[in-house]
MIMIZA-623192 format. One record per residue (C-alpha): y negated, x negated, z negated. Coordinates in steps of 0.05 Angstrom, whole numbers, plus 5000, padded with zeros to 4 digits. Example, Ala and Ser with C-alpha at 12.3 -4.5 7.8 and 13.67 -1.06 7.14 Angstrom:
<recs>
<rec yy="5090" xx="4754" zz="4844"/>
<rec yy="5021" xx="4727" zz="4857"/>
</recs>
This chain:
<recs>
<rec yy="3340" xx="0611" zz="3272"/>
<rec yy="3390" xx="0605" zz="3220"/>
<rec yy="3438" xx="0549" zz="3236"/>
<rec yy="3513" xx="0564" zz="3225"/>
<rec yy="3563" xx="0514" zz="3189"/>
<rec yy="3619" xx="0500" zz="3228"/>
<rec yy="3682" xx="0480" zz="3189"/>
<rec yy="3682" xx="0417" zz="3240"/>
<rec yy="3638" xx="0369" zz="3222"/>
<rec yy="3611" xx="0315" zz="3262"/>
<rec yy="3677" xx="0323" zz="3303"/>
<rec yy="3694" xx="0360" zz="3378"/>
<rec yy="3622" xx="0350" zz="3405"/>
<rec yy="3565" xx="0394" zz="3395"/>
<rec yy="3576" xx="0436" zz="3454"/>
<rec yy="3643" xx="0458" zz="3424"/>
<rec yy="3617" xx="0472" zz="3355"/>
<rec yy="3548" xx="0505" zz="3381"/>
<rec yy="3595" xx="0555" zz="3425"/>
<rec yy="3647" xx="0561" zz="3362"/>
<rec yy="3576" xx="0587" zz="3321"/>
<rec yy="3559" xx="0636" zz="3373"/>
<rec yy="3623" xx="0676" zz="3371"/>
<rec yy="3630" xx="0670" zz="3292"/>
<rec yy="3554" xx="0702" zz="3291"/>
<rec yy="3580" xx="0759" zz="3341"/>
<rec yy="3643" xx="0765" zz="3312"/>
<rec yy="3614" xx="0765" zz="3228"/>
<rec yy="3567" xx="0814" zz="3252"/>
<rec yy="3568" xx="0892" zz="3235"/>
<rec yy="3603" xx="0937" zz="3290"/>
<rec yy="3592" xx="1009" zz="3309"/>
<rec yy="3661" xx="1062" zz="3315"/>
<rec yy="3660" xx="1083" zz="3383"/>
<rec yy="3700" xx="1147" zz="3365"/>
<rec yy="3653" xx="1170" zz="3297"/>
<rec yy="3588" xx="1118" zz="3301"/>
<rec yy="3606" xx="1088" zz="3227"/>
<rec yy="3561" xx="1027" zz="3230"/>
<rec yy="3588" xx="0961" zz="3201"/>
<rec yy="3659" xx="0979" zz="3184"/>
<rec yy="3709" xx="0962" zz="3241"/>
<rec yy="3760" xx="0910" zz="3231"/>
<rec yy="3801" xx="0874" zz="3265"/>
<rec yy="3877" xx="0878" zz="3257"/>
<rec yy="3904" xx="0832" zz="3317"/>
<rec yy="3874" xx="0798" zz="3373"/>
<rec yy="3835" xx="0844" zz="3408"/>
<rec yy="3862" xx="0909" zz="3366"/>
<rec yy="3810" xx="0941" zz="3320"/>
<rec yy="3802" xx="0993" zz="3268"/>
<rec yy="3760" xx="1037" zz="3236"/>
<rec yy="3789" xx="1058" zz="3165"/>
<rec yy="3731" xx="1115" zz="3163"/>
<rec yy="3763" xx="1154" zz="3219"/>
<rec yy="3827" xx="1112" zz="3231"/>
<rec yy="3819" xx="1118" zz="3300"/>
<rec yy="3846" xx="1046" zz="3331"/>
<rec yy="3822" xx="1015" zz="3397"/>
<rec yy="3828" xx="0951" zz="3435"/>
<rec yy="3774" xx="0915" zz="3453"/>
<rec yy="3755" xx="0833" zz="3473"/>
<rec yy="3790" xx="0779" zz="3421"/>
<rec yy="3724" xx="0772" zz="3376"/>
<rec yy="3675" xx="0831" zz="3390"/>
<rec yy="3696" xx="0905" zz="3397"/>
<rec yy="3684" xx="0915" zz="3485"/>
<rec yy="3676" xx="0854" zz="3527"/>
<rec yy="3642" xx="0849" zz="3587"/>
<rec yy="3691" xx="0865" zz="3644"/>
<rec yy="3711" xx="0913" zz="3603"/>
<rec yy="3640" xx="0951" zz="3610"/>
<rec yy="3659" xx="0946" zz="3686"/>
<rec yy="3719" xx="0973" zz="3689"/>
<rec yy="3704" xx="1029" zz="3642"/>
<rec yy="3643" xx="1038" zz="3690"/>
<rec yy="3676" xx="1037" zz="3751"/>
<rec yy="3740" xx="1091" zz="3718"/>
<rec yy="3675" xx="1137" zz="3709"/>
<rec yy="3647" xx="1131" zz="3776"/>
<rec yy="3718" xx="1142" zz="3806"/>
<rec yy="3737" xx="1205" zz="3766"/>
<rec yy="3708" xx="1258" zz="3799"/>
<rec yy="3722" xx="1240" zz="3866"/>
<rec yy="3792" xx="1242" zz="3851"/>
<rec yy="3785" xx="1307" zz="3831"/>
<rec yy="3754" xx="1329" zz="3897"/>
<rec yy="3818" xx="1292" zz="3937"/>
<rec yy="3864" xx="1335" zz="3902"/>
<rec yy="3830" xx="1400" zz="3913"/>
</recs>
């Protein structure tokens, strides 16, 4: 496993600085455009606002990596809802 260098140094405990190298690894890592599948080329523009400057298409996401977890959910649970709204209204 490659160790990452954390601008800290011996300081802020180990815990800190191990959980500081786990979202610089996620974060450094390439990213895949939800709208045209470009791998590798999203960026980030603000905190939790991304880009991709292949299809310019801009979507928010978690602070460091493009979808967080609740997000999943509650992207889940607007799919499971959708169509029986639809029935309702009929």
């Amino acid at each position: 496993m490659k160790k990452l260098k954390t601008p800290f140094g011996a300081r802020y405990g180990s815990t800190l600085r191990k959980r500081y190298a786990e979202i610089m690894k996620e974060y450094k890592k390439p990213k895949e455009c939800p709208n045209c599948g470009k791998l590798g080329k999203i960026k980030r523009i603000k905190i939790g606002i991304w880009q991709c400057p292949k299809c310019g298409v801009k979507f928010t996401g978690a602070a460091y990596t493009i979808s967080s977890a609740i997000g999943k959910v509650i992207k889940y649970q607007a799919i499971i809802q959708q169509p029986q709204q639809q029935k309702v209204g009929e």
